[in-house]
N, CA and C atoms as a LAMMPS dump frame, in Angstrom:
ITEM: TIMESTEP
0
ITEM: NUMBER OF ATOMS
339
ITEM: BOX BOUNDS ff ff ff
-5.0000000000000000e+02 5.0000000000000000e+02
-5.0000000000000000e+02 5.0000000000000000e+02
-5.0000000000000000e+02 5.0000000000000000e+02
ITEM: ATOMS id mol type element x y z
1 1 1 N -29.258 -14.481 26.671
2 1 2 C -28.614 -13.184 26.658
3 1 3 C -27.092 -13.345 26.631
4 2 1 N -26.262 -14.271 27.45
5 2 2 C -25.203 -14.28 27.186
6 2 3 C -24.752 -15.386 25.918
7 3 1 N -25.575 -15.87 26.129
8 3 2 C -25.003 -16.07 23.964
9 3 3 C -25.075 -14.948 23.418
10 4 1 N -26.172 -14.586 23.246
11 4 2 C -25.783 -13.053 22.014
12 4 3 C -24.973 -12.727 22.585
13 5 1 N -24.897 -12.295 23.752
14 5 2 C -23.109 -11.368 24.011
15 5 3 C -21.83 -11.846 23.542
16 6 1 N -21.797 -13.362 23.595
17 6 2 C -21.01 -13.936 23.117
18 6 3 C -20.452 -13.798 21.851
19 7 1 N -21.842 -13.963 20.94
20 7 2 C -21.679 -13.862 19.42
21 7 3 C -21.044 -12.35 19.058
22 8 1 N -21.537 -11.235 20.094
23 8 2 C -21.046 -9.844 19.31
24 8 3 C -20.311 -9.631 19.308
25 9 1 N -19.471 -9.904 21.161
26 9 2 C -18.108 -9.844 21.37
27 9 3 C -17.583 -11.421 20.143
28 10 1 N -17.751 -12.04 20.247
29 10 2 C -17.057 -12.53 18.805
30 10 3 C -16.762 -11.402 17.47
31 11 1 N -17.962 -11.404 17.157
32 11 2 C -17.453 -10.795 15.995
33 11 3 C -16.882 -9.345 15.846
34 12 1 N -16.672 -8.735 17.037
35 12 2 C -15.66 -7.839 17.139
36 12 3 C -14.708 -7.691 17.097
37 13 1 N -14.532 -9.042 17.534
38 13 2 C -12.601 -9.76 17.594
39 13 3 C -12.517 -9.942 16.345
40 14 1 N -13.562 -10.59 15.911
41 14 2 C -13.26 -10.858 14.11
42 14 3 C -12.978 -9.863 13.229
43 15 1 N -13.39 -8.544 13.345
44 15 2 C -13.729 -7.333 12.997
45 15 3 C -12.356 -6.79 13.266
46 16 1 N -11.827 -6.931 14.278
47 16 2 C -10.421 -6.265 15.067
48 16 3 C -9.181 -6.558 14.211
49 17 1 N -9.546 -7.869 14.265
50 17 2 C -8.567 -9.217 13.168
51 17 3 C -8.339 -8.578 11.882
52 18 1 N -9.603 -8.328 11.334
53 18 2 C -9.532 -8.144 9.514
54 18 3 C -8.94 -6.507 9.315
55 19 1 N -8.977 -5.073 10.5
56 19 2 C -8.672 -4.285 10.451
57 19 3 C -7.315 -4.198 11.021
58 20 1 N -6.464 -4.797 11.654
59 20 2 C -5.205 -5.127 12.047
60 20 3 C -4.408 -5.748 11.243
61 21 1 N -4.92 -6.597 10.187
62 21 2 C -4.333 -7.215 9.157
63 21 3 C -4.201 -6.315 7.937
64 22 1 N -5.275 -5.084 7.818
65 22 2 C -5.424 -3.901 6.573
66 22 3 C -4.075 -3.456 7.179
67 23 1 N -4.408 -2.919 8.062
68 23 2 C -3.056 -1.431 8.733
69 23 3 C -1.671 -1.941 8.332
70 24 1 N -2.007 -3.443 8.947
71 24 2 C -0.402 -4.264 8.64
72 24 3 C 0.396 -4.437 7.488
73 25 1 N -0.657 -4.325 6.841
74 25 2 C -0.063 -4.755 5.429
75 25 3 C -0.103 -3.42 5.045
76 26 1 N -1.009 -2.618 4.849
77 26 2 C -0.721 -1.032 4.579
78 26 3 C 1.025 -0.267 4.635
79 27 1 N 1.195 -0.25 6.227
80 27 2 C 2.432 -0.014 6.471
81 27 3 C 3.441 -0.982 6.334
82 28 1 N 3.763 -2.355 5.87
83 28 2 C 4.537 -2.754 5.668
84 28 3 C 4.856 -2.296 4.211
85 29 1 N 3.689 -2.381 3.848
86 29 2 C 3.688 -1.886 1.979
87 29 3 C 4.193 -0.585 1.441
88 30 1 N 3.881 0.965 2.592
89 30 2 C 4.699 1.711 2.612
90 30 3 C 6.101 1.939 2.14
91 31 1 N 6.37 0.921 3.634
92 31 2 C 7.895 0.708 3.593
93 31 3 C 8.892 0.001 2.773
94 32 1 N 7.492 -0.842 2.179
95 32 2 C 8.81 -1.499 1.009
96 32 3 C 8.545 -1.019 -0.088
97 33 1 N 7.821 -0.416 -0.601
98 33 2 C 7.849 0.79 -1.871
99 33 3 C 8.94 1.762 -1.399
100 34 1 N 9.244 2.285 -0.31
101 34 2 C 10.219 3.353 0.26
102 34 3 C 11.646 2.865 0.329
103 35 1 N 11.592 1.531 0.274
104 35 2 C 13.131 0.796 0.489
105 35 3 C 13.539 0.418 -0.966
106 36 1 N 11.949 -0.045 -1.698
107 36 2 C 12.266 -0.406 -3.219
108 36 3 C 12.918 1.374 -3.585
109 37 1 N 12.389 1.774 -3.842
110 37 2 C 12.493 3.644 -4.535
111 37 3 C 14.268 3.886 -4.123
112 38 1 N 14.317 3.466 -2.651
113 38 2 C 15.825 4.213 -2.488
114 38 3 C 16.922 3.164 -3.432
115 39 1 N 16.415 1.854 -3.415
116 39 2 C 17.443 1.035 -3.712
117 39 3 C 17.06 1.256 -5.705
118 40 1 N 16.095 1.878 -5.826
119 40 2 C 15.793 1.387 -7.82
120 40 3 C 16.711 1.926 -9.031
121 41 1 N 18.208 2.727 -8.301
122 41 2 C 19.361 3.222 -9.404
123 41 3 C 19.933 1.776 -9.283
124 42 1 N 19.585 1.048 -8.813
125 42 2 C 20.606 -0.197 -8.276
126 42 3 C 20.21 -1.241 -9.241
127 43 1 N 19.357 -1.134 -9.842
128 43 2 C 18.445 -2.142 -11.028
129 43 3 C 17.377 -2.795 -9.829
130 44 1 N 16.636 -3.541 -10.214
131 44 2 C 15.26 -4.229 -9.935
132 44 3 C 15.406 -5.297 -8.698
133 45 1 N 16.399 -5.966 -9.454
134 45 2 C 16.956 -7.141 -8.281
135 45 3 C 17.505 -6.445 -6.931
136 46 1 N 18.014 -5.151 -6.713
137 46 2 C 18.643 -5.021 -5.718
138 46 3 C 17.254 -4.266 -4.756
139 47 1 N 16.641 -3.619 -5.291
140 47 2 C 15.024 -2.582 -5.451
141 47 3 C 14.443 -3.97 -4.446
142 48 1 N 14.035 -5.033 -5.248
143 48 2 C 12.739 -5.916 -4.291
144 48 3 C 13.463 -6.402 -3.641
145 49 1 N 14.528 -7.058 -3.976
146 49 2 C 15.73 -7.707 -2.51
147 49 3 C 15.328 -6.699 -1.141
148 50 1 N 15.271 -5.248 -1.385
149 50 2 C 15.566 -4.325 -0.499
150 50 3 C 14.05 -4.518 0.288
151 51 1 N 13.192 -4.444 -0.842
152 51 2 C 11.706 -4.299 -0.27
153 51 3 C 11.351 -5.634 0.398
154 52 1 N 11.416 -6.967 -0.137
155 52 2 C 11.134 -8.402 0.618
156 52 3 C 12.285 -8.056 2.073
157 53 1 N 13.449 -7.643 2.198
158 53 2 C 13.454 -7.427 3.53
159 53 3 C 13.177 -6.941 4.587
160 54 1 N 12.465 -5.39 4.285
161 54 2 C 11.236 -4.552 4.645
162 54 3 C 9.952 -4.936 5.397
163 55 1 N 9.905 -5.756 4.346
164 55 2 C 8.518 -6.575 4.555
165 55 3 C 8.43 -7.465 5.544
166 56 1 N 9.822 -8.516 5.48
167 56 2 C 9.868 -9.864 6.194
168 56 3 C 9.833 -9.084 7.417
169 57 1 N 10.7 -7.786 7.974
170 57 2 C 11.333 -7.223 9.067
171 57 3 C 9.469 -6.74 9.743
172 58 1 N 8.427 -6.362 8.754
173 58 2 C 7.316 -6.581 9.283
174 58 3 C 6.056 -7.487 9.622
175 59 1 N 6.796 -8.844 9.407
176 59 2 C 5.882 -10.096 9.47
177 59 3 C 4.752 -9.888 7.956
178 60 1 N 5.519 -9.124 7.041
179 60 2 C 4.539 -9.706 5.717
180 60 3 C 4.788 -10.09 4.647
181 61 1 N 4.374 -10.493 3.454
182 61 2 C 5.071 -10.942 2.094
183 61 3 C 5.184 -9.977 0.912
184 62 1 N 6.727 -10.03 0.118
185 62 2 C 6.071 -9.187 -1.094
186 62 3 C 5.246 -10.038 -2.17
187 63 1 N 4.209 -9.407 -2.684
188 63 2 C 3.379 -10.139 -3.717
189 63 3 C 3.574 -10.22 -5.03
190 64 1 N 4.353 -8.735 -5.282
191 64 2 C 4.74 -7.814 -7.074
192 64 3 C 5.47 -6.655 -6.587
193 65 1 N 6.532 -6.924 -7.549
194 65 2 C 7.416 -5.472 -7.318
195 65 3 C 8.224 -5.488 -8.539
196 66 1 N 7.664 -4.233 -8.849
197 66 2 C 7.949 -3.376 -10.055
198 66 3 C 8.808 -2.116 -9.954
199 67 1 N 9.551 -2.112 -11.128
200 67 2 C 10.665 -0.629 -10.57
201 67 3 C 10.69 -0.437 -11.936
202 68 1 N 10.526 1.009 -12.044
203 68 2 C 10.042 1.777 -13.348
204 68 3 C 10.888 2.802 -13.071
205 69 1 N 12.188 3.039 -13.496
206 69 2 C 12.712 4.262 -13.664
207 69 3 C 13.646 4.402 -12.037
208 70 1 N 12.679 5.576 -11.611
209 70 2 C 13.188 5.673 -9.827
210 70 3 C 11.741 5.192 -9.262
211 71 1 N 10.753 4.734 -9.625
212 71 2 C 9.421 4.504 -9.222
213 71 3 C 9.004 3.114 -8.929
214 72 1 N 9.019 2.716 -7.651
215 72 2 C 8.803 1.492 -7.263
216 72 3 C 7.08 1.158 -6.649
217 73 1 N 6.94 0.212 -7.126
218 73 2 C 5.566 -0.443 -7.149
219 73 3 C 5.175 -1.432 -6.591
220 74 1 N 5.156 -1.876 -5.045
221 74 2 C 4.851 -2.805 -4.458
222 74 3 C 3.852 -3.585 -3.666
223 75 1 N 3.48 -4.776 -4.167
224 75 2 C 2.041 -4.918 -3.396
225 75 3 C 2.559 -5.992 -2.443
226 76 1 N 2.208 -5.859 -0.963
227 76 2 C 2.222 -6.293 -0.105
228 76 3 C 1.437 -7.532 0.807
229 77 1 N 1.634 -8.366 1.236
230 77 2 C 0.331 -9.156 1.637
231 77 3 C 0.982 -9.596 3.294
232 78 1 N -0.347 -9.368 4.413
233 78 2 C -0.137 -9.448 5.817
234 78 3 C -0.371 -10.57 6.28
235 79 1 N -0.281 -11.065 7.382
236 79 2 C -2.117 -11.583 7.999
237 79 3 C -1.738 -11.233 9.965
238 80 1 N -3.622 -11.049 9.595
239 80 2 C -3.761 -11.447 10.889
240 80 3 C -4.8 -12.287 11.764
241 81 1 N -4.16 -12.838 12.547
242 81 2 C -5.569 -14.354 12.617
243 81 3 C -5.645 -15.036 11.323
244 82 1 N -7.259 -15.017 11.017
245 82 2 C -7.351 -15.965 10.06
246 82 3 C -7.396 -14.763 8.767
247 83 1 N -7.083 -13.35 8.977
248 83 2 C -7.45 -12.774 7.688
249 83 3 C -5.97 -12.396 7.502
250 84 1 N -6.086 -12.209 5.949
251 84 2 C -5.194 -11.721 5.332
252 84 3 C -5.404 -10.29 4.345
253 85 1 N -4.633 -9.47 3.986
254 85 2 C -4.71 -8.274 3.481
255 85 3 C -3.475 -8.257 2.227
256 86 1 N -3.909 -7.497 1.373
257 86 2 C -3.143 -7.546 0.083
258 86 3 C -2.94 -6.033 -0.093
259 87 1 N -2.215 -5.006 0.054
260 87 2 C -1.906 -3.513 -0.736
261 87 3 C -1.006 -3.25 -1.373
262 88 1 N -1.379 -2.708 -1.887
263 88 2 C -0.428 -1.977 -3.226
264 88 3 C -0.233 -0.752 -2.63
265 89 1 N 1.211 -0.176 -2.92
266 89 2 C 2.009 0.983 -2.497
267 89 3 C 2.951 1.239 -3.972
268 90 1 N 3.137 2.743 -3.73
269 90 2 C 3.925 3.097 -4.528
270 90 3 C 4.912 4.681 -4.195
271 91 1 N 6.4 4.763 -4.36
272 91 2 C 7.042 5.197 -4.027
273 91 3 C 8.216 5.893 -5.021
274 92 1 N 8.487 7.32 -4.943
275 92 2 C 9.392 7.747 -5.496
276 92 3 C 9.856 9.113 -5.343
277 93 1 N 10.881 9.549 -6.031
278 93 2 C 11.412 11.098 -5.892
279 93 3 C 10.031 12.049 -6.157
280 94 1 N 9.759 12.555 -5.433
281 94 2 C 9.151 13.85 -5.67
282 94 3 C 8.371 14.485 -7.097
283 95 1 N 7.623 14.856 -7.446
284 95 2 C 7.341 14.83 -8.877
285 95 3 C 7.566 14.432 -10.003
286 96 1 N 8.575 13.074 -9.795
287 96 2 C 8.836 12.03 -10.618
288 96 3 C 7.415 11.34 -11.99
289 97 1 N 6.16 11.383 -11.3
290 97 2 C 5.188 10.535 -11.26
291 97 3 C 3.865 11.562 -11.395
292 98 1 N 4.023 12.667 -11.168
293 98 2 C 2.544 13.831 -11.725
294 98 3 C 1.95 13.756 -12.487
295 99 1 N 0.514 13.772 -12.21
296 99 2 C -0.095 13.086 -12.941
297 99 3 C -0.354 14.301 -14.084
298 100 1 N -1.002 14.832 -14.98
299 100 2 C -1.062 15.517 -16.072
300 100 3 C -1.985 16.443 -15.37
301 101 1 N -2.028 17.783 -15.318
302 101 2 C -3.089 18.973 -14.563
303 101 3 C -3.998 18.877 -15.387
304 102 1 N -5.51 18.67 -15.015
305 102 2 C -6.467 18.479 -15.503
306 102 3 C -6.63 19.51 -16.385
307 103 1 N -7.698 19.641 -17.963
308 103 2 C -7.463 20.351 -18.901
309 103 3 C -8.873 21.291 -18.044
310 104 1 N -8.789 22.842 -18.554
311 104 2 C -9.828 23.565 -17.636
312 104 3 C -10.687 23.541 -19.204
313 105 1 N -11.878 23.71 -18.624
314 105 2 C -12.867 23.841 -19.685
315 105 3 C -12.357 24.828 -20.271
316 106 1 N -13.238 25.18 -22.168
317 106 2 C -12.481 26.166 -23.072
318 106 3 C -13.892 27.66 -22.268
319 107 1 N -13.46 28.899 -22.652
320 107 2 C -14.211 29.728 -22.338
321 107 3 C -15.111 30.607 -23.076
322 108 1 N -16.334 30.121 -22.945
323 108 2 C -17.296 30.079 -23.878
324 108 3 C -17.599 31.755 -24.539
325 109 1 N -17.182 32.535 -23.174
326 109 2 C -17.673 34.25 -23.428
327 109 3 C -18.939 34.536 -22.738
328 110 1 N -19.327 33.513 -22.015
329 110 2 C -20.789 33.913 -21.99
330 110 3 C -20.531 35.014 -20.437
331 111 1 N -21.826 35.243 -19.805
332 111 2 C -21.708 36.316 -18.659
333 111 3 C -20.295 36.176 -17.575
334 112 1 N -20.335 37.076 -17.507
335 112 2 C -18.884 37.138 -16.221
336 112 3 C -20 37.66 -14.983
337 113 1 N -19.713 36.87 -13.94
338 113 2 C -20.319 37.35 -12.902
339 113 3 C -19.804 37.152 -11.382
């Protein structure tokens, strides 16, 4: 009995690990899409310079960073324990980036109800 307990409480910790390492990298990734975006009138080099310090300032790595216009594109990578986490974030002015309003079906005439 206290082996299995052992094993579950193990793999909870393990479990704890791989979801602490998502969040981490999540919000570091945030923030350096948000640091890339403010810095991207500045050209590219000044954009991920901005975001790899973001990142480092959260114990994670940048992986890819892209700056399109004012629209910065950064994927992030964490760890924690033995896991590691990879996200992609993306950041910019305000309706910069909308996506196209879906087309509404055409209207056939048939019953109104």
């Amino acid at each position: 009995m206290a082996a299995a307990l052992g094993v579950v409480f193990g793999a909870v910790l393990l479990l704890g690990q791989a979801v602490l390492a998502r969040h981490r990298a999540g919000g570091a990734a945030d923030l350096a899409a948000l640091a890339a975006a403010d810095h991207a009138l500045r050209g590219r080099a000044a954009a991920c310079a901005g975001a790899a310090r973001v990142a480092g300032a959260q114990d994670a790595e940048v992986v890819r960073c892209a700056v399109s216009g004012e629209i910065a594109d950064v994927t992030v990578r964490a760890a924690a324990g033995a896991f590691r986490a990879q996200v992609r974030s993306r950041a910019g002015p305000p309706g910069a980036a909308r996506p196209p309003a879906p087309a509404r079906p055409p209207d056939l005439g048939g019953p109104q109800g």
